[in-house]
C-alpha positions in Angstrom: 64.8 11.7 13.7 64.4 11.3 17.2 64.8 15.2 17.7 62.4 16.0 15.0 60.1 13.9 16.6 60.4 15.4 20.3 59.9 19.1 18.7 56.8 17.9 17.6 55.3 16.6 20.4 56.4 20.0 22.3 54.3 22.1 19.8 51.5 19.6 20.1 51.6 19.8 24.0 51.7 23.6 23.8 48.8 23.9 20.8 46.3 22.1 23.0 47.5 24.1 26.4 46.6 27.0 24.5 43.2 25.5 23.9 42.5 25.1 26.6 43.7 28.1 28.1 40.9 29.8 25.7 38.5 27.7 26.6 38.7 28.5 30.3 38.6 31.9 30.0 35.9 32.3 27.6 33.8 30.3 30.0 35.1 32.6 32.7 33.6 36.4 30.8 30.2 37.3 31.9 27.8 37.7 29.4 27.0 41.5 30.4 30.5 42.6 29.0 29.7 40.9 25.5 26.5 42.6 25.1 27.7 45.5 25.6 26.0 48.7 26.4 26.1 52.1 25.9 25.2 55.0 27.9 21.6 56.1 27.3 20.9 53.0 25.6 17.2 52.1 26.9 16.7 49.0 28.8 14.0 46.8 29.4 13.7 46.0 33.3 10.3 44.2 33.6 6.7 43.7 32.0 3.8 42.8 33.4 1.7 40.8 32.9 3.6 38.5 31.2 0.6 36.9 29.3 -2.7 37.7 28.3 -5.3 37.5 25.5 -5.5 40.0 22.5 -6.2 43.6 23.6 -4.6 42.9 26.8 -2.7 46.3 28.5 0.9 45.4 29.2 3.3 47.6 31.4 6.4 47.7 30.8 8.9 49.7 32.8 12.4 50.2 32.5 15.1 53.1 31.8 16.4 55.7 29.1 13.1 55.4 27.0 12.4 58.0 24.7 9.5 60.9 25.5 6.0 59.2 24.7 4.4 61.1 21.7 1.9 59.0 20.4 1.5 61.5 17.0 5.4 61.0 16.5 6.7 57.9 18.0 10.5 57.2 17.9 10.2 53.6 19.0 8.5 50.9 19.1 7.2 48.1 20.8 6.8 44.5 19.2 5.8 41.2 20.8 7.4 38.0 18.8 7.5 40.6 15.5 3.9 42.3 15.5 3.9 45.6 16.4 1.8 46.3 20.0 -0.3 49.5 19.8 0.8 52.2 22.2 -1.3 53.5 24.9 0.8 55.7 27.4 4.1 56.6 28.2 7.2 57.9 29.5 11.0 57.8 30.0 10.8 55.2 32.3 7.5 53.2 31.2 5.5 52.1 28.4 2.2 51.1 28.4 0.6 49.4 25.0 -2.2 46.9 23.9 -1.6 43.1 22.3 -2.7 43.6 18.7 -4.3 41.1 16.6 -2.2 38.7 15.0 0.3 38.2 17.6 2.0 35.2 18.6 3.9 34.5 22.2 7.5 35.4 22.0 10.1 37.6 23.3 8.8 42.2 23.4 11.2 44.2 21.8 11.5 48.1 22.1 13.2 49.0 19.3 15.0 52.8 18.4 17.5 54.6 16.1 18.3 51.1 15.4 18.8 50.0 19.1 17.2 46.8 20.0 16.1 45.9 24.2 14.3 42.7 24.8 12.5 41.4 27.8 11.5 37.6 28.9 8.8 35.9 26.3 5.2 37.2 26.5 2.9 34.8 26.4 -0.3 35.5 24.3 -3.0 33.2 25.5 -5.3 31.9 22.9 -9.3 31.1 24.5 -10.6 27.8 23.8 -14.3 27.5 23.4 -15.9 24.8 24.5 -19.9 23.5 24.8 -21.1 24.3 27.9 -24.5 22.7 27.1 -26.7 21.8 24.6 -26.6 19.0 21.7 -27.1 21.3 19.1 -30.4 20.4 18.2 -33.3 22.4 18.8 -35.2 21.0 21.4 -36.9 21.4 24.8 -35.4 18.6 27.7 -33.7 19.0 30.9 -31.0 16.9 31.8 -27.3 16.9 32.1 -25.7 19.7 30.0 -24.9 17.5 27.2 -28.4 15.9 27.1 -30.3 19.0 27.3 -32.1 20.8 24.5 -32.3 24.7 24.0 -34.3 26.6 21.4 -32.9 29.9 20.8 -31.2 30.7 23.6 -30.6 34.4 23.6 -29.5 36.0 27.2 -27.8 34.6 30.2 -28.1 36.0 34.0 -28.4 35.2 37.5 -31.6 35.4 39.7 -31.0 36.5 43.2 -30.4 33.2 44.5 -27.3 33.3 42.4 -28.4 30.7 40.2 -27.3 30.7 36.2 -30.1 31.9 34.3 -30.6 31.0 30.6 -33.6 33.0 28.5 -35.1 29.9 26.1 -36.8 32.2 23.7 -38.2 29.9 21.2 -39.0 27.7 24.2 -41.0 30.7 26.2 -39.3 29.4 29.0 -36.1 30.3 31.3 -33.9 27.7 32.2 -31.4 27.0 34.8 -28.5 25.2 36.2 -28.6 23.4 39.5 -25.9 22.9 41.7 -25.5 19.7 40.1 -25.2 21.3 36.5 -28.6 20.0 35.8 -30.5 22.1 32.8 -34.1 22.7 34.5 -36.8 24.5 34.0 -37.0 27.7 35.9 -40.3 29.1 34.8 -42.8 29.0 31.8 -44.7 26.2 30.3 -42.7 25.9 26.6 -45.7 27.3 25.2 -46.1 30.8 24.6 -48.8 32.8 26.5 -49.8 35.7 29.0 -50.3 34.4 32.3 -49.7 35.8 35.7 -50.0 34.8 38.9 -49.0 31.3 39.0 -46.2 29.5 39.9 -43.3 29.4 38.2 -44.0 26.2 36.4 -47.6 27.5 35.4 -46.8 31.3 34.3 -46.2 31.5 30.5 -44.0 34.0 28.4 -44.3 34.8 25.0 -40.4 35.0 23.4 -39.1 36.4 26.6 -35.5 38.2 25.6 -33.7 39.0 28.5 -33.4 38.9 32.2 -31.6 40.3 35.1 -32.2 40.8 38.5 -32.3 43.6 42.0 -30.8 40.8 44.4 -31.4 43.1 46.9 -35.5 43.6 46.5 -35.2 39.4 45.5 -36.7 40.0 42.0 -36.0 38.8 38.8 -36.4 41.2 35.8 -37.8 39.6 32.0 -37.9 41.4 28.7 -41.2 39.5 27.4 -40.5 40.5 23.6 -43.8 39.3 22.5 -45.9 39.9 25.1 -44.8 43.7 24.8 -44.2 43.8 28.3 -41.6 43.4 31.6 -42.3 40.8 33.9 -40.9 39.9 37.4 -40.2 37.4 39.8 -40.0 37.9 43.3 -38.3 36.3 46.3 -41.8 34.1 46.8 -41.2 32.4 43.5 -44.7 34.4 42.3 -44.7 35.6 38.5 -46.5 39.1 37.8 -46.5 42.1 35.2 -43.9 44.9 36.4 -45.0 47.1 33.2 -46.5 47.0 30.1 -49.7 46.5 28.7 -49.1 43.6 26.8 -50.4 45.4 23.6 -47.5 47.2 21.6 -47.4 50.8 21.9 -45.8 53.5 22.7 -47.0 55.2 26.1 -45.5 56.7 29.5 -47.1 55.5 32.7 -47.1 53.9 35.6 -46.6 49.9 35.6 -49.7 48.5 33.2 -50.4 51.6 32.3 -47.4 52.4 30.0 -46.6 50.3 27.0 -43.8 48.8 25.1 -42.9 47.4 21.4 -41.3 44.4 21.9 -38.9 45.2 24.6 -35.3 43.6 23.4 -32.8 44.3 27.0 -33.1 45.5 30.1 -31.0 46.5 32.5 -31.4 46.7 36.5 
């Protein structure tokens, strides 16, 4: 009994040593031999950047890749399961766009069958936010949620480098301080054709769009209604750059040419 008993124990002793033994030695085997790899195989070495919003380019470079032929690929690239859109290639790089849909996860090149993965891409969704404005229609200056708009249709910066917002249905442009107060910048909130005044006492009719020549110091307006372009200069004195201010059609110098409601400009 007592023999029986002693064998037993012996097998038990050497059963766990074995255990043991395993577990030391699988803890011992790097990871690279597992996963093994075969010659030609192509590997991922690096991407970058390794976030970005939809449409964003991402590089990725690493070795063995296939030729790039765009008309006939033989791989491709997915980030977290959606398929990116190539853009360039070759043996050593790839070069494709974030497509719609996709969520942040690892980017896979996958041929013949052959999977390489990189790190996680991060795809960066844009939050959007109230700058100012309550959302009613409404003329008032004020801090940004206290102040009213009324069809606010083009921003810009004058060539003080102050934020510029075109208050159409206000006739008026508005602007932030450097204490992100809404102000008045020029126009009376009624809608009119006067020149030569100061900012506070010019009026627009439905002015569209601005932007400005910082290095002349003048501000640019698409006056929609008034059929014309009007500036500001450096002295803070409204004028007519060009336009009648009767809608036509005509070539000429400043007042002499005229517009049709004038939507945009560009300096």
């Amino acid at each position: 009994m007592n023999s029986v008993s002693h064998v037993g124990k012996k097998s038990a002793f050497f059963t766990i040593f074995f255990i043991i033994q395993i577990l030391f030695w699988s803890s011992c085997i790097d990871e690279s031999i597992i996963k093994t790899k075969y010659p030609g195989d192509h590997v991922i070495d690096q991407i970058m950047p390794d976030s970005g919003l939809v449409g964003t380019l991402v590089l990725i470079n690493g070795q063995n890749f296939p030729a790039f032929d765009p008309q006939n690929p033989t791989d491709s690239i997915y980030i977290n399961g959606t398929l990116a859109e190539p853009v360039d290639g070759s043996t050593t790089h790839r070069l494709v766009r974030v497509a719609k849909g996709s969520t942040s996860g690892p980017l896979t090149m996958v041929q013949n069958g052959v999977i390489s993965a990189s790190n996680d891409f991060k795809v960066l969704i844009p939050e959007v936010t109230t700058f100012a404005g309550t959302g009613v229609a409404g003329l008032l200056d004020g801090p940004p949620f206290s102040a009213e708009f009324n069809g606010p249709f083009d921003l810009g910066w004058n060539f003080n480098g102050d934020l510029i917002i075109v208050d159409a249905f206000n006739h008026s442009l508005r602007y932030v301080d450097p204490k992100l107060l809404i102000l008045t910048y020029a126009g009376t909130g009624s809608a009119g054709f006067v020149n030569n005044k100061t900012l506070l006492s010019s009026s627009f009719n439905s002015p569209i769009s601005v932007d400005s020549d910082k290095d002349l110091g003048r501000l640019y307006i698409a006056d929609q209604n008034n059929h014309a372009i009007r500036v500001i200069d450096n002295g803070n004195f409204v004028s007519t750059f060009a336009g009648s201010g009767t809608a036509g059609y005509a070539d000429g110098q400043g007042q002499q040419a005229s517009f049709n409601s004038p939507f945009d400009l560009v300096v």
